[in-house]
Structures are given as structure tokens and as C-alpha cells.
C-alpha positions in Angstrom: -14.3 -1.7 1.3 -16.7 -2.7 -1.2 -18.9 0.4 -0.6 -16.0 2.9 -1.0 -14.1 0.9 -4.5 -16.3 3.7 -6.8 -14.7 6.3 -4.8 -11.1 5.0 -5.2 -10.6 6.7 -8.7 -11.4 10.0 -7.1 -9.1 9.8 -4.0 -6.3 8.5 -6.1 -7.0 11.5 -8.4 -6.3 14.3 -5.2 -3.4 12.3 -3.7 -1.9 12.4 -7.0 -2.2 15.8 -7.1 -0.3 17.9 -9.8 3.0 20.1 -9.4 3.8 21.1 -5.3 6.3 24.1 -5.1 8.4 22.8 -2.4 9.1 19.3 -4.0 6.7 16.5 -3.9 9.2 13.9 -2.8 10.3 15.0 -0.3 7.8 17.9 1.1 4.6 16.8 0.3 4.4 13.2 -0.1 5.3 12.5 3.7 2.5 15.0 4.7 0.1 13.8 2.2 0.6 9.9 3.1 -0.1 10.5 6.9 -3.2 12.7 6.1 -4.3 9.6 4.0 -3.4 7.0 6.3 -5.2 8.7 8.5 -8.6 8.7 7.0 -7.9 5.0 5.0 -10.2 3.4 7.6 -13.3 5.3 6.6 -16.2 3.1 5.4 -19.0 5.2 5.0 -19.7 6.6 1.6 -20.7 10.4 2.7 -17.5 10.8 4.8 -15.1 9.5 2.1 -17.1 12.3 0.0 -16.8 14.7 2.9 -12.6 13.7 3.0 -12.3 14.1 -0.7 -14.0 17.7 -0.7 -11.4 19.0 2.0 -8.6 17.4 0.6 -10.1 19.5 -2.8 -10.0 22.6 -0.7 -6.6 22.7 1.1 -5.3 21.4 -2.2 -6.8 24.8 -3.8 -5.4 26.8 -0.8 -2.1 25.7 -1.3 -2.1 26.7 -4.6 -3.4 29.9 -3.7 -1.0 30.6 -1.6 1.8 29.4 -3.8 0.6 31.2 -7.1 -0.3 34.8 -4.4 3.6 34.7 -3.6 4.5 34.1 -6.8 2.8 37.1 -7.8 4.3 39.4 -4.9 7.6 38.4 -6.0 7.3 38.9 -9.4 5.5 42.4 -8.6 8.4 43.3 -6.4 10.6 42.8 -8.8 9.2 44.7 -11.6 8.0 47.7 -9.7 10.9 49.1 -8.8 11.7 49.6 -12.4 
């Protein structure tokens, strides 16, 4: 555990995370908690770093996502004007 402590800053800093569209409580967090759970074993420096880069990624999908049907909606609605 040693080995992965300067790491912690960082995966705290993803789980965290910043506004989820469905609800964090009670969407995300379960999702997010068994993801973590399921990688909390990991010892080796270069797969934590792999771990944190994916979590990066599908965090930036998701917001994608959510932001790309935001914009549809909002399109929808304004160009029937």
C-alpha cells in the first residue's frame, strides 16, 4: 500500500468526480464504488496509473454524452421556431 499512497490524491480526485446528471447519490455512487472496490487491491504503480487513466476516459465519455443530449434537446426545441 505503501507504493500506491502518492497515487491516493489522484484516485480520490476521479471518484470525487464533479456534477453526474442522473444524481450522484443514488445513480452513480453505487456504480462508481463497485468499479473502485473492484480495482482497490491493485499494488503495482503502472496499473493504478493505467486504472486512473480509464476512469479519466469514461468519466469524459459520460460527460460527452450527457452535454451531446443536452444539445439535441435544446436544438429541438429551438428549431422549430
Amino acid at each position: 500500500m505503501a507504493a500506491a499512497s502518492p497515487l491516493r490524491h489522484e484516485v480520490k480526485r476521479v471518484y470525487k468526480g464533479r456534477e453526474y446528471p442522473l444524481g450522484f447519490e443514488n445513480y452513480f455512487r453505487p456504480r462508481l464504488h463497485k468499479a473502485f472496490k473492484a480495482k482497490s487491491g491493485l499494488q503495482d504503480e503502472d496499473e493504478i496509473k493505467k486504472s486512473i487513466a480509464q476512469a479519466e476516459y469514461v468519466k469524459k465519455e459520460i460527460e460527452a454524452l450527457y452535454y451531446l443530449k443536452r444539445y439535441r434537446a435544446l436544438k429541438q426545441r429551438y428549431d422549430k421556431a
